[in-house]
C-alpha positions as CSV (number, residue, x, y, z in Angstrom):
1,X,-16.5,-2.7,28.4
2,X,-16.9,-1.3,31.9
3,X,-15.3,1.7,32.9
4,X,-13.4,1.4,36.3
5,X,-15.3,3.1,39.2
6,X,-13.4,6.5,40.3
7,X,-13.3,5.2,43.7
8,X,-11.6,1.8,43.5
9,X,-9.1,3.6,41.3
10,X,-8.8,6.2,44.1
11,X,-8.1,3.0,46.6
12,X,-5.9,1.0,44.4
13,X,-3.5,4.5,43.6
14,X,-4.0,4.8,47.7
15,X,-2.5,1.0,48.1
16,X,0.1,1.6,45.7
17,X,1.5,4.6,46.5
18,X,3.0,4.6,49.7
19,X,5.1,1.2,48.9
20,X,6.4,3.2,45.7
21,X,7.5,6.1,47.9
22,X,9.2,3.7,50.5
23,X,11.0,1.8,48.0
24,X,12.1,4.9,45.8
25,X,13.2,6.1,49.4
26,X,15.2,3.2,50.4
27,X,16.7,3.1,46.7
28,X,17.6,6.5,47.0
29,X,19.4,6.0,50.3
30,X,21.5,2.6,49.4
31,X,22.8,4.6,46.6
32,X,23.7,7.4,48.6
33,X,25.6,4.2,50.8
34,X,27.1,2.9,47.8
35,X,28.1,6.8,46.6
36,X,29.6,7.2,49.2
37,X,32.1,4.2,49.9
38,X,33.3,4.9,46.3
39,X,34.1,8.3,47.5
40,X,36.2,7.0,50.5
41,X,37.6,4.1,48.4
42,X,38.5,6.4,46.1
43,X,40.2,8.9,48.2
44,X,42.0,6.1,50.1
45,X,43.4,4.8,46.9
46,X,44.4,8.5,45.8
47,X,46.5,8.7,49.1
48,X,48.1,5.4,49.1
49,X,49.6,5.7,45.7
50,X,51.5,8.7,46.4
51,X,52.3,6.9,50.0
52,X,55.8,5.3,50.3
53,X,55.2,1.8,50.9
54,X,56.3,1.3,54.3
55,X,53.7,4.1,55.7
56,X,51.0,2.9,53.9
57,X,48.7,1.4,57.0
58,X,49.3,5.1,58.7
59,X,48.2,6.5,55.4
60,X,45.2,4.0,55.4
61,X,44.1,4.7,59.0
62,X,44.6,8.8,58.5
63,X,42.2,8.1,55.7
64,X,40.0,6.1,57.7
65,X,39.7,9.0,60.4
66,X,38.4,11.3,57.9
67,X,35.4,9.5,57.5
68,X,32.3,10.8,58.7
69,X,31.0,8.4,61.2
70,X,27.5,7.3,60.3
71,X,24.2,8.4,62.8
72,X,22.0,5.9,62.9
73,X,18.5,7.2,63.1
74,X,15.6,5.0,64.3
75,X,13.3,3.3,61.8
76,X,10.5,5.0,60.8
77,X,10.0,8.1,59.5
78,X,13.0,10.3,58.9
């Protein structure tokens, strides 16, 4: 049995890493997508069943202008 050298491990936790982080990071920022759109979906739903049925697009589009509209922020780091 050879034991593994300390600095191949060193390299291969180097290699490994930083395509852990970027995909934990891009995980953890299509849920926050995902959370969010339930949020407005849920809010718009909230609103239109208390809505009479004949001002239901107005209440839609009020609900639509409350969004927060996305900044899009160059690739790379953030």
């Amino acid at each position: 049995m050879t034991a593994i050298a300390p600095f191949s491990l060193t390299a291969a936790v180097l290699t490994v890493a930083p395509g852990l982080f970027a995909l934990a990071r891009s995980w953890i920022r299509h849920r926050t997508v995902v959370r969010t759109e339930e949020e407005n979906t849920r809010r718009t739903l909230i609103a239109v069943a208390g809505s009479d049925p004949r001002r239901r697009a107005e209440v839609v589009r009020a609900c639509a202008a409350l969004r927060p509209v996305p900044q899009r922020q160059p690739r790379g780091r953030r």
